[in-house]
C-alpha positions in Angstrom: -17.7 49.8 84.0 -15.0 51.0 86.2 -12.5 48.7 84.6 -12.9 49.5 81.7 -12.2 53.1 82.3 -9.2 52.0 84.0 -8.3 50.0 80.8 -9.0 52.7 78.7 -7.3 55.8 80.7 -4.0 53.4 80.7 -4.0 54.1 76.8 -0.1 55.0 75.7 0.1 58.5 74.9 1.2 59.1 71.5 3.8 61.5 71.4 4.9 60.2 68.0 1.7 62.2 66.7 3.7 66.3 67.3 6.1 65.2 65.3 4.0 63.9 62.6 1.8 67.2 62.3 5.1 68.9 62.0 6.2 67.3 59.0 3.0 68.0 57.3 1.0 64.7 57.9 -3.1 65.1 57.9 -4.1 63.1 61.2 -7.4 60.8 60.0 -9.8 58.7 62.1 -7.7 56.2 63.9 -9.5 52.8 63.6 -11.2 51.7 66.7 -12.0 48.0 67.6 -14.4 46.1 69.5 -12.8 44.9 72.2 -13.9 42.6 74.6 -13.0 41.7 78.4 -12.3 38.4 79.7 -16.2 39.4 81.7 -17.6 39.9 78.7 -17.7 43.7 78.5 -17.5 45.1 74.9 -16.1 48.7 73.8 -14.4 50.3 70.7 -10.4 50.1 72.3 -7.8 52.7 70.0 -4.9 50.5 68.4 -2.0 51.6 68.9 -0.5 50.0 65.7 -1.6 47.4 62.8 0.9 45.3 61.0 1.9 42.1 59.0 -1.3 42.5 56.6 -2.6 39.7 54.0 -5.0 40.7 51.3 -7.3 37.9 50.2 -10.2 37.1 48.7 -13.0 34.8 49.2 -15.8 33.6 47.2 -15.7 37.4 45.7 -15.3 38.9 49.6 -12.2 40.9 50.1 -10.7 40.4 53.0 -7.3 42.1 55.1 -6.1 40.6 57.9 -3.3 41.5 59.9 -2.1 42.0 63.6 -3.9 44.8 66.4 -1.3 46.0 68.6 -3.0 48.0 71.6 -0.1 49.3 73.7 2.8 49.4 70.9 4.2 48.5 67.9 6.7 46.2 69.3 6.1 42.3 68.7 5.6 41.1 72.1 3.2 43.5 73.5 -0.7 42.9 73.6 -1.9 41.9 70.1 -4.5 39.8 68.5 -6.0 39.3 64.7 -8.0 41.6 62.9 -9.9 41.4 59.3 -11.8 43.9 57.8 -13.7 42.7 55.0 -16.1 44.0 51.8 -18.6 42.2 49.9 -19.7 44.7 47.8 -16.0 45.3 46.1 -14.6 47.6 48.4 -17.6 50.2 48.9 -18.5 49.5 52.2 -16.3 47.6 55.0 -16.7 45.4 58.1 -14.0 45.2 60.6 -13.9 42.8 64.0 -11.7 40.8 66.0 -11.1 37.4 64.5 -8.8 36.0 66.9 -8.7 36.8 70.9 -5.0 36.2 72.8 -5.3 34.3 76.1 -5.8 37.5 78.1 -3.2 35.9 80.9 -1.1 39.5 80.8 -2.6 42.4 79.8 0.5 43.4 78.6 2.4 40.5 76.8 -0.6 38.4 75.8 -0.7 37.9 71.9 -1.4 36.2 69.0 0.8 36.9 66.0 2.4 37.0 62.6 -1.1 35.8 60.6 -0.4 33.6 57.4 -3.4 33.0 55.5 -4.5 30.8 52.9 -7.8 30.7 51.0 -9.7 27.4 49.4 -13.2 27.8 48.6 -14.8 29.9 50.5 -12.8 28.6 53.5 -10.0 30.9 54.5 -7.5 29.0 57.5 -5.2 31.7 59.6 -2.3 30.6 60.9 -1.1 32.5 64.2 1.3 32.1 66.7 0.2 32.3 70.3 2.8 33.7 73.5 1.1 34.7 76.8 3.4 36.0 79.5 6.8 36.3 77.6 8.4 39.8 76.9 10.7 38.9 74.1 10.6 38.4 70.1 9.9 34.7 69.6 14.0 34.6 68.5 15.2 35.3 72.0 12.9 32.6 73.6 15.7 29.3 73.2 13.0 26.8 74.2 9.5 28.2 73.1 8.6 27.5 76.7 5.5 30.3 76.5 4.6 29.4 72.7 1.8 27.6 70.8 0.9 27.2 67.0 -2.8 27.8 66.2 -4.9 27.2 62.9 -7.9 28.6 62.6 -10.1 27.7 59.8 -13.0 29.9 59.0 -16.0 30.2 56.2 -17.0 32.9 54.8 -20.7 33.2 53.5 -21.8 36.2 51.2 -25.5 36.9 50.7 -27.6 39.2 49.2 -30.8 40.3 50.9 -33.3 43.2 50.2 -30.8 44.3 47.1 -27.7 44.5 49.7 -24.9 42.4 49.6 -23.2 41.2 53.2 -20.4 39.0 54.1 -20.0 36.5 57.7 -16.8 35.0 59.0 -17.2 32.4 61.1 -14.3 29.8 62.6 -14.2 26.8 63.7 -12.4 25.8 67.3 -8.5 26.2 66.2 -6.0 23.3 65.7 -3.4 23.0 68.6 -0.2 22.5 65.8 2.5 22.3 68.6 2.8 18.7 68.3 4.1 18.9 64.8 7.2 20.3 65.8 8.3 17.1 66.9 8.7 15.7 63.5 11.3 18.0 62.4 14.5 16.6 62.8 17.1 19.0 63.4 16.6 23.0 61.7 19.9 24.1 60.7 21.5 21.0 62.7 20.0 22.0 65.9 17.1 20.8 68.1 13.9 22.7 67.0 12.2 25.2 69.7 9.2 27.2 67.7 7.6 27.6 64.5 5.9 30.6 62.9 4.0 31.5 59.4 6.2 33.0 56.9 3.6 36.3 56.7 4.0 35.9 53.0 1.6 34.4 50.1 0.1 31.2 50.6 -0.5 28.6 47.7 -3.0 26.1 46.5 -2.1 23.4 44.2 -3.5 22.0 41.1 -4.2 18.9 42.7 -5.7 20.9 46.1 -2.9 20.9 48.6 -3.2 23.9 51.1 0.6 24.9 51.1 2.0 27.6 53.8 5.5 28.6 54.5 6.3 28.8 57.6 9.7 29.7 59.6 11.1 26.7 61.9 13.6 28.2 65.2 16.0 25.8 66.4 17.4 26.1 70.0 20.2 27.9 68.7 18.2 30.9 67.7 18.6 30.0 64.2 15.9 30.4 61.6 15.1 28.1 58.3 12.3 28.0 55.9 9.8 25.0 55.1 6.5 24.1 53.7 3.5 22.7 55.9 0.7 21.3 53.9 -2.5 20.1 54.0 -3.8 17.4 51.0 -7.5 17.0 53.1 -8.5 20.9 53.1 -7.4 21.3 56.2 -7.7 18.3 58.7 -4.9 17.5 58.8 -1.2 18.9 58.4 2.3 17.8 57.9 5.9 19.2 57.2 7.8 18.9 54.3 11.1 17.2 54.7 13.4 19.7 53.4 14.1 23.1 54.1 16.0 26.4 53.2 19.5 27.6 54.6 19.5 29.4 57.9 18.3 32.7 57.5 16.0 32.1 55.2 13.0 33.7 57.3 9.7 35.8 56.1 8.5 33.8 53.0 6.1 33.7 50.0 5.0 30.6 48.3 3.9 30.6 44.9 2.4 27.8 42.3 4.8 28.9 39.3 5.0 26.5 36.0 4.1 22.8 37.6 6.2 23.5 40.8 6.0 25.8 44.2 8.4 28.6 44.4 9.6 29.8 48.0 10.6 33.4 48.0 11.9 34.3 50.9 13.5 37.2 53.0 17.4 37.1 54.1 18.9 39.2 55.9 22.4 41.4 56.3 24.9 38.3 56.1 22.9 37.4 52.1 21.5 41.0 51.3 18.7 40.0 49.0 15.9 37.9 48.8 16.4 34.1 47.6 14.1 32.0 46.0 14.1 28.4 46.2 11.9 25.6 44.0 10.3 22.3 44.7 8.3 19.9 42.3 7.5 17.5 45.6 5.4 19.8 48.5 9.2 21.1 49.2 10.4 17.2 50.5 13.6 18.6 48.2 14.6 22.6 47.7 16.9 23.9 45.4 18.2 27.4 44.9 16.5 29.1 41.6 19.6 30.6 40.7 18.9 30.4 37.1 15.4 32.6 37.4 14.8 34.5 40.5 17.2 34.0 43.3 19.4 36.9 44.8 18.1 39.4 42.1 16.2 42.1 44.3 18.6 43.3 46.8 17.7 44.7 50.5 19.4 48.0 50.5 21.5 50.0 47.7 24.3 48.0 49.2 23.2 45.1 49.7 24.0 45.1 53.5 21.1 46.1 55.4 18.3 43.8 57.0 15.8 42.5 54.6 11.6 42.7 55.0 8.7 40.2 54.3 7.4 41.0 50.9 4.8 39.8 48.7 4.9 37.5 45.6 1.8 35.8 43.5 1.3 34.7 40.0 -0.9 36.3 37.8 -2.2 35.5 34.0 -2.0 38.8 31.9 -2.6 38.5 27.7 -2.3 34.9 27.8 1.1 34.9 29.6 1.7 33.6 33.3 4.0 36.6 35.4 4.6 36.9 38.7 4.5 39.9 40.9 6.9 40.3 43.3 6.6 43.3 46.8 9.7 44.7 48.5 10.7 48.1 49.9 13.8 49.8 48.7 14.8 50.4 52.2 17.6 53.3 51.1 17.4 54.8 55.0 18.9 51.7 55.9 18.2 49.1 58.7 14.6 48.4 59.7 13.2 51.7 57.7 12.1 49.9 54.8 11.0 52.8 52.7 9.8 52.7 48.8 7.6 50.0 48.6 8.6 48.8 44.8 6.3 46.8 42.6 8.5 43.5 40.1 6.8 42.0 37.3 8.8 39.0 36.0 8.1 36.0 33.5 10.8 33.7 35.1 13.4 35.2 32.7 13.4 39.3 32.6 12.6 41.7 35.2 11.0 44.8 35.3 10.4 47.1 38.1 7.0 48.2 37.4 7.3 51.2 39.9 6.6 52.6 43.4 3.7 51.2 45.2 4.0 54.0 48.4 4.3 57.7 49.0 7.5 59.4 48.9 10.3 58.3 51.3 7.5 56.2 53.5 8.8 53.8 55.7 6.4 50.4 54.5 7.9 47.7 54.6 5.7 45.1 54.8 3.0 44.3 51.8 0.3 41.9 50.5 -0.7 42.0 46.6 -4.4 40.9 45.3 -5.1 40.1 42.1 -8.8 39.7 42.5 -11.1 37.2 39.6 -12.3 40.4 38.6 -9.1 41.3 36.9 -7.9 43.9 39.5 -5.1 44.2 41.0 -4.2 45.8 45.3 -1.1 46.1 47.3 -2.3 46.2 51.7 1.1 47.8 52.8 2.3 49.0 55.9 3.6 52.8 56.8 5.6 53.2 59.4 5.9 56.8 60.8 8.1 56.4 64.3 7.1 53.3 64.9 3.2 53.8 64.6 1.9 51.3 61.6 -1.3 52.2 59.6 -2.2 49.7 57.1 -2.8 51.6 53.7 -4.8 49.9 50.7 -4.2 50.7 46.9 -5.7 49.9 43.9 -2.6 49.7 41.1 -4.8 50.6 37.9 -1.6 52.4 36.5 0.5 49.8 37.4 -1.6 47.5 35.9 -1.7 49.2 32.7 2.0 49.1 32.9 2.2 45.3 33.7 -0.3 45.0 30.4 2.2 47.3 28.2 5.7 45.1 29.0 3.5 41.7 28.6 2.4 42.6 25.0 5.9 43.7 24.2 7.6 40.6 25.7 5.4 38.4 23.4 5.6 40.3 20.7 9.3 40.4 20.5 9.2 36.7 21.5 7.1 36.1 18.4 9.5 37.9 16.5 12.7 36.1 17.0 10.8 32.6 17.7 9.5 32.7 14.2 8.1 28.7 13.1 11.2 27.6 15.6 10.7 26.3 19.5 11.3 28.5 22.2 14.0 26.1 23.1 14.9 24.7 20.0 18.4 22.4 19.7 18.9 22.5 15.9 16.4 19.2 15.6 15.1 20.9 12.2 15.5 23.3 9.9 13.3 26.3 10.8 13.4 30.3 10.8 13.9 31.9 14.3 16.3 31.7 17.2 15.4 29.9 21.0 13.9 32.2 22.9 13.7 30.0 26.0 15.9 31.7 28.8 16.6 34.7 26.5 17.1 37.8 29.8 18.0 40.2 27.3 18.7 41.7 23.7 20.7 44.5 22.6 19.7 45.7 18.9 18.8 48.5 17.1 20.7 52.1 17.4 22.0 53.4 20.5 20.7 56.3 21.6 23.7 58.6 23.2 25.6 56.4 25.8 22.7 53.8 26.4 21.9 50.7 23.8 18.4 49.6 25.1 17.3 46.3 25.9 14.7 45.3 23.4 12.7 43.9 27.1 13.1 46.8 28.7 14.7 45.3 31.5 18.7 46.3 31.4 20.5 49.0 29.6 23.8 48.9 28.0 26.4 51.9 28.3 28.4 52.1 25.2 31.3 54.7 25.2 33.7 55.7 22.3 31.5 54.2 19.6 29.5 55.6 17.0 25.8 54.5 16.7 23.9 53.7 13.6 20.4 52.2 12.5 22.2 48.4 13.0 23.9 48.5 16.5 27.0 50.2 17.3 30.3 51.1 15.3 33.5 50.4 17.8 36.4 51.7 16.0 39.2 50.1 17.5 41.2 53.0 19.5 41.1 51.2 22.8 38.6 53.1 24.2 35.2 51.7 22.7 33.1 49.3 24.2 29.7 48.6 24.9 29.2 47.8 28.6 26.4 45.5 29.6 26.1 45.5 34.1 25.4 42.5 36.1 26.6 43.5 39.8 27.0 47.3 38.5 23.3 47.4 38.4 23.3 47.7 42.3 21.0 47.2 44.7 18.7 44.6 42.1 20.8 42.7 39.9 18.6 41.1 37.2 21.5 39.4 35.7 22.6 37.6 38.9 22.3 34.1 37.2 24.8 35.3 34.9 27.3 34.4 38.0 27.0 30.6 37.3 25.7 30.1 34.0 24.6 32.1 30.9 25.2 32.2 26.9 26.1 35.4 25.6 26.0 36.0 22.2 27.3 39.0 20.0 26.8 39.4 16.4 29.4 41.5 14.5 31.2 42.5 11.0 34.6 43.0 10.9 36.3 46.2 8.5 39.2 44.4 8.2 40.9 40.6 9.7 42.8 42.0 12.7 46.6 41.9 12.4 47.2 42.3 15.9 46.0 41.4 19.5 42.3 42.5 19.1 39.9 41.7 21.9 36.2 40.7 20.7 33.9 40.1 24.0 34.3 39.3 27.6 33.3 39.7 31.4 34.9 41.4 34.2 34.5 39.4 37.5 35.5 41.0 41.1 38.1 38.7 43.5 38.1 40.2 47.1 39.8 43.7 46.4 40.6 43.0 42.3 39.4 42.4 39.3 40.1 39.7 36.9 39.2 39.7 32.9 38.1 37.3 30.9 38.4 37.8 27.1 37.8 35.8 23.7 40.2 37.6 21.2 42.2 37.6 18.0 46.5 37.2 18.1 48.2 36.2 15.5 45.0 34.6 13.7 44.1 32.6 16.4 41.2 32.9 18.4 42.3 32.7 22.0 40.5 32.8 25.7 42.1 34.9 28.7 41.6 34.8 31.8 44.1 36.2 34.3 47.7 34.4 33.5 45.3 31.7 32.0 45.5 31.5 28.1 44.1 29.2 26.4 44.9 28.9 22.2 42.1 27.7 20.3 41.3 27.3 16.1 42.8 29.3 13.5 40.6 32.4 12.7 39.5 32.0 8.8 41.3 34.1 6.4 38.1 35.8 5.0 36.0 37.7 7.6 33.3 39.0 5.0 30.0 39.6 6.3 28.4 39.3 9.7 29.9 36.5 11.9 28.8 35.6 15.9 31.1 35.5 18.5 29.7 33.3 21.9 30.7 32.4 25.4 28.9 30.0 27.5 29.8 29.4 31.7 28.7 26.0 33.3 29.7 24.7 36.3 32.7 27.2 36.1 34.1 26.1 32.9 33.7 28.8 30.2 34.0 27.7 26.5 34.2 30.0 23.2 32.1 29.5 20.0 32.2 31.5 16.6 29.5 30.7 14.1 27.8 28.4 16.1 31.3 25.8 16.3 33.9 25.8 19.3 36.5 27.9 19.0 38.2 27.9 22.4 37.9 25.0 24.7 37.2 25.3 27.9 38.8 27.3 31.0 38.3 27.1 34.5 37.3 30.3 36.0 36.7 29.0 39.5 39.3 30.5 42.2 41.5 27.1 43.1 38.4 25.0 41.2 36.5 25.7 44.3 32.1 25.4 44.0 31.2 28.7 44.1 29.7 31.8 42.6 31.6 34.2 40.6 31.1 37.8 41.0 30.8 39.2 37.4 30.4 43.0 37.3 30.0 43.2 34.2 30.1 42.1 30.0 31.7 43.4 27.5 32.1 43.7 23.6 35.2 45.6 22.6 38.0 46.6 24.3 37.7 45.7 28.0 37.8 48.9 30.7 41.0 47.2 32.7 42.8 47.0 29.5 44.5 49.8 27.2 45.2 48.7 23.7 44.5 50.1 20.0 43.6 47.2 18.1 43.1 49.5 15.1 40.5 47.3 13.7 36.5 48.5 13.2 33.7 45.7 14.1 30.6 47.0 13.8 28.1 45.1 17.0 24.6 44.7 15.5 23.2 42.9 18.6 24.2 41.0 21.9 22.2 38.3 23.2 22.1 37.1 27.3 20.6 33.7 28.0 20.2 32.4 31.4 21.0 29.3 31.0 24.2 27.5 28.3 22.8 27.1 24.9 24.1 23.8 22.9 26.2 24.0 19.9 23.1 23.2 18.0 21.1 26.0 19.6 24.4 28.2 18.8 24.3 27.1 14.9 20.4 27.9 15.0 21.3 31.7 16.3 24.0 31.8 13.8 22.2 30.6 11.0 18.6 32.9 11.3 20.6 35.4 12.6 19.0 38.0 10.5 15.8 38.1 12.1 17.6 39.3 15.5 16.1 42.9 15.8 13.8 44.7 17.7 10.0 44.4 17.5 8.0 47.5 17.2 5.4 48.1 20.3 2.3 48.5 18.9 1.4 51.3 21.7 3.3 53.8 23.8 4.1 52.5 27.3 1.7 54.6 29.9 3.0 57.6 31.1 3.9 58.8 33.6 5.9 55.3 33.6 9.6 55.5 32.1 11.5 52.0 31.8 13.3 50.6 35.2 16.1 49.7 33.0 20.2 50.4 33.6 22.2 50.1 36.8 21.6 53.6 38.7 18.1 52.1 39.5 15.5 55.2 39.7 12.5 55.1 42.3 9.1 55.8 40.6 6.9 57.2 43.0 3.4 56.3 42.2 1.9 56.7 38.8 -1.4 58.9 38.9 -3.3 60.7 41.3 -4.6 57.2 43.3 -2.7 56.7 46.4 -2.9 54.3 49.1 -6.2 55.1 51.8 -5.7 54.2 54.8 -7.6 50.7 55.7 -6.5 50.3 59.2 -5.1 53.3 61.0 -2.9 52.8 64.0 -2.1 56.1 66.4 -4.7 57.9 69.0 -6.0 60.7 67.9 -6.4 62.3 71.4 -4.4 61.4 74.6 -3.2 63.3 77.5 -0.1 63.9 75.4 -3.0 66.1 73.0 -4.5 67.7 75.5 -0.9 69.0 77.1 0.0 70.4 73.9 -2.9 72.2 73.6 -2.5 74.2 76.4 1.3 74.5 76.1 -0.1 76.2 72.4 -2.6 77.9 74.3 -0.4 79.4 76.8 2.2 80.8 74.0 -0.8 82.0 71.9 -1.8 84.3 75.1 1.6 85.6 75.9 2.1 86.6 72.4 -1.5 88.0 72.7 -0.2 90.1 75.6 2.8 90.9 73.9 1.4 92.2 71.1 -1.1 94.3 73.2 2.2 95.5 75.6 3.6 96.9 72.0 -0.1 98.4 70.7 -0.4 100.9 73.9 3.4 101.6 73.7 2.8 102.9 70.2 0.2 104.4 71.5 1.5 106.5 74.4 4.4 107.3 72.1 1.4 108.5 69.3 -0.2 110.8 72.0 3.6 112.6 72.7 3.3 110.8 76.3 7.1 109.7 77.1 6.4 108.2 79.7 5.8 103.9 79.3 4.0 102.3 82.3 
């Protein structure tokens, strides 16, 4: 018993906790564990901190796990595995130790970073072990004091005398260290550790258990790969490829007959990347085209990134995916705003704010239980004490609903009899939707011309709106402004900088007599800006970029009517098309030809902001399409030719309030919808210490001096009252 007073009277004060009464927070219940001794002795031990959670569930069980830090927050101190778990859907919870550490130093002996997957009603947690070391894994060159362990475990739920329990039970864990022998050479360097990637975990049609997991080489560099498991479990192998170096923290998701890998980067990328693989990631390629390098780390771009979450979900008959990451606008390792994506592979919305206010929380696991509902388990961060907070999205979810219906219906719209991705094979009524980001049409209202998905705004300035699209009226001023980098911090457009079809449909007042430009982009090199422009000289349709000009067809005498003006990038050529047929061959727009991404800031249609010219000619802009990917000259005609069902769909319902669309550039940060917040699931802190008790009589003392004080002033008064001059 005496040791274990000792052990407990060593608890860390938390001096962290003034502070936080100061600014107004409510202290609650800190969660308590059962702790046991290497002798066997049990008690409920305080937590200093809880972190890196995962949100599963388990033949209908819910179940968080996540990391139990004792002494501190920091990642080498005393830590081992928690879950706290719920058969009855949340009303009553169990919580207990799931995995010890070696208890060699009471101080530095852990067990870390849990990844967990779920098949059945088996769950397998996959942890990182250290037991003397006093440094993050990335400072230890040769792993000397590391070990990989996976834990598999069954749950069991049963119902007994009308109540509903839940059992965890695991088996002896799987030594993994031996694997890290058979991969080669991370990054080009001998490999040293390997960790879970702390994100989602995946399992395949076909039953492969897939985890990410980040592979350290011995020159402290970190890469991303897949270790798998086609026998639930017995065994496990790593995939032969693997993501660039500094490709950490990672989600894996089953997305459309292939696993997605979406992963955290840090300062020298800025946002996250996603990468694809068809083959249990032996190959992985960049998804530049979908996902990759749209949500950024900071407002900047420049600041440390965070683990996030990421899992696909089927909502209205569509497949989306759902993607976690802070805003982190304090900068560095705050990681405030928790934000909640929706995406279907194409557009992105930003469904809203998942956490309170300005709360640090920067990492997050989403649920989507078979129940149909849907949880964020998030950290919060308040000077470096983590409490792990649940929520229940019901708003969001109403939200995610909303956007679904009113990408299908506008889908439907345009589609008509045609294919999504239809290449002219037939005649038929509708326009390829496949890859279609975004569509301006309709009137503009003020400065902005909505996107039809809701996804990114258009500015327009100097033009005059009406019920089909914009009037531009040719005083070198007009233009209708569509960002791709000028959205900031998450640029939803990003693919735009290596391929995309953009296509605008307008109606000329007059031909143009003079130099008249029609649509364009403005890309950023270093410290400039370079232009490039499809436009009308001397009847001739011609492409511009920089000192590059390039002449193309003679522009048809009789402009009547609507006509379609289109540019299309691949592999840094961009080529010109009006009315479905080349116009303008095409121009490299590669610095010196090099591979490479360009950085487009933004499109254009009308006169371009670098450029002053009066063009004197009206063209009236009914819509503007952006495709992710280069259309063919076929799937140009088809646009051309149904072009008159391109409009708007009406939404059949209001989106929910208090939501307001995520679209434009100057992202806005929705705090969360409704009165629901997060709860706090596991609570990190102590709510008394021998800091407490200090305080308390420091408050004490200053409450008995102003007593005294006060008294000192009542019998002055007094005497003076009585005519008595004299003070004593």
């Amino acid at each position: 018993m005496n040791s274990v007073s000792k052990e407990a009277k060593g608890e860390v004060c938390r001096k962290e906790w003034l502070s936080q009464r100061r600014k107004g927070y409510t202290l609650v219940p800190k969660t308590k564990v059962l702790f046991r001794e290497q002798n066997g002795t049990q008690w409920m031990r305080n937590a200093h901190s809880f972190r890196v959670p995962s949100f599963v569930e388990v033949s209908g069980v819910l179940v968080g796990i996540a990391d139990v830090r004792y002494i501190s927050s920091a990642d080498f101190t005393f830590t081992e595995t928690v879950a706290k778990y719920s058969a009855d859907g949340g009303d009553t919870w169990k919580t207990k130790v799931i995995i010890e550490n070696s208890r060699v130093n009471t101080n530095f002996s852990r067990v870390v970073d849990p990844t967990v997957a779920v098949k059945g009603n088996n769950i397998f947690v996959l942890v990182g072990r250290y037991n003397t070391s006093s440094k993050y894994w990335t400072w230890q060159h040769y792993g000397e004091d590391w070990d990989i362990l996976m834990y598999k475990g069954t749950v069991i739920k049963e119902e007994k005398d009308g109540n509903v329990t839940a059992s965890i039970t695991f088996e002896a864990p799987q030594n993994l260290k031996f694997l890290l022998a058979t991969v080669p050479s991370p990054g080009g360097h001998p490999p040293s550790q390997f960790l879970g990637g702390v994100g989602n975990t995946a399992v395949t049609p076909d039953g492969a258990i897939v985890f990410s997991v980040q592979v350290k080489n011995t020159w402290n560099q970190v890469v991303g790969k897949l270790l798998y498991s086609t026998d639930d479990g017995k065994t496990w192998h790593f995939s032969a490829g693997e993501t660039p170096v500094g490709s950490t923290e990672s989600s894996v998701v089953w997305w459309k007959d292939k696993l997605l890998v979406n992963a955290r980067t840090d300062e020298h990328i800025g946002c996250r990347r996603v990468f694809e693989t068809s083959d249990l990631g032996n190959t992985l390629k960049e998804s530049i085209s979908t996902l990759s390098r749209v949500i950024g780390n900071s407002p900047l771009r420049n600041q440390p990134g965070s683990s996030g979450s990421a899992i696909s979900i089927t909502v209205e008959g569509m497949d989306v995916m759902l993607i976690s990451q802070p805003k982190n606008t304090k900068g560095r390792f705050s990681r405030d705003r928790l934000q909640l994506w929706l995406t279907d592979g194409t557009r992105v919305f930003m469904i809203g704010q998942i956490s309170q206010g300005d709360d640090n929380s920067p990492y997050s696991s989403l649920l989507y239980t078979s129940d149909g509902k849907l949880y964020c388990l998030y950290e919060q961060n308040i000077e470096e004490v983590f409490t792990i907070y649940l929520a229940r999205l019901v708003d969001e979810m109403k939200m995610i609903k909303w956007v679904v219906l009113l990408w299908k219906a506008q889908d439907t719209l345009l589609v008509g009899d045609c294919l999504s991705s239809a290449g002219g094979t037939g005649p038929c009524r509708g326009i390829p939707t496949g890859g279609l980001a975004g569509l301006l049409s309709g009137p503009a209202v003020g400065h902005v011309w909505p996107d039809v998905y809701k996804c990114v705004y258009a500015s327009v300035s100097g033009a005059v709106a009406n019920k089909d699209g914009v009037v531009l009226g040719g005083t070198g001023k007009d233009r209708v402004v569509w960002p791709v980098s000028e959205q900031g911090q998450d640029q939803r457009y990003y693919f735009a900088n290596t391929h995309f079809t953009i296509v605008a449909t307008v109606q000329f007042g007059v031909v143009p007599q003079r130099d008249t430009p029609l649509i364009g982009f403005v890309n950023g090199e270093k410290n400039a800006n370079k232009t490039l422009m499809l436009s009308i000289k001397n009847k001739k349709w011609f492409l511009t970029y920089g000192r590059i000009r390039s002449e193309g067809s003679p522009v048809p005498s009789n402009l009547e009517g609507s006509h379609q003006i289109a540019l299309t990038l691949q592999d840094g050529l961009v080529t010109a098309y009006v009315d479905g047929k080349l116009a303008v061959g095409a121009i490299n727009v590669r610095k010196f030809g090099r591979v490479g991404f360009l950085n487009i800031r933004h499109f254009f249609v009308g006169t371009p902001v670098s450029i002053r010219t009066s063009s004197h000619t009206t063209v009236t802009v009914h819509n503007a399409l952006l495709y992710n990917r280069r259309l063919s000259e076929g799937e140009l005609q088809l646009v051309f030719t149904n072009r008159e069902v391109i409009r708007a769909a009406n939404p059949t319902t209001p989106p929910p309030t208090p939501f307001e669309s995520s679209a434009g550039g100057d992202e806005q940060s929705h705090d969360r919808a409704g009165s629901t917040f997060g709860v706090p699931f596991l609570s990190g802190g102590s709510m008394y210490c021998e800091g407490d008790a200090l305080e308390r009589v420091y408050i004490l003392f200053i409450i008995t001096l102003c007593a005294l004080a006060l008294f000192m002033l009542v019998l002055v008064f007094q005497k003076q009252w009585d005519g008595d001059s004299t003070i004593i």
